[in-house]
C-alpha angles and dihedrals in degrees: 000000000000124000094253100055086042087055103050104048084047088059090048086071093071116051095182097028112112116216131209108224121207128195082258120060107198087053082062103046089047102048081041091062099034076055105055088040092051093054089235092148092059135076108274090241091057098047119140116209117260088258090057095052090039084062096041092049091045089048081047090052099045090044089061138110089234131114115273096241080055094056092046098046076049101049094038093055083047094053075048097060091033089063086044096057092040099049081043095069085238093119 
């Protein structure tokens, strides 16, 4: 599945959530999810661990209305920045 349709079926998930888009889409797709796995978006103070947020986007992702080759190709490049963030020492 290419980036932009993994994008934008990524940014079909959040209806209110502005996203920054960059020239290449996968960059964005990928800063978009290490940031949402990461909490950046919450008071420091509120954040939930990577592994908290991981289950809550993949619960996100299953509970949706997308094709099922569209929540795997999402869950599976979240599993991907999981590892990456794992393997990074950012967790």
């Amino acid at each position: 599945m290419e980036s932009i349709e993994l994008l934008e079926a990524y940014k079909s998930l959040w209806s209110n959530r502005t996203l920054q888009i960059e020239e290449n889409p996968a960059h964005t797709l990928r800063n978009a999810i290490k940031k949402e796995l990461k909490d950046e978006m919450t008071h420091p103070r509120l954040r939930k661990t990577p592994h908290e947020k991981f289950y809550l986007s993949v619960k996100r992702i299953i509970d949706s209305s997308l094709h099922d080759k569209q929540k795997v190709n999402l869950v599976n490049y979240h599993l991907r920045i999981l590892e990456e963030l794992k393997q990074g020492g950012s967790l």
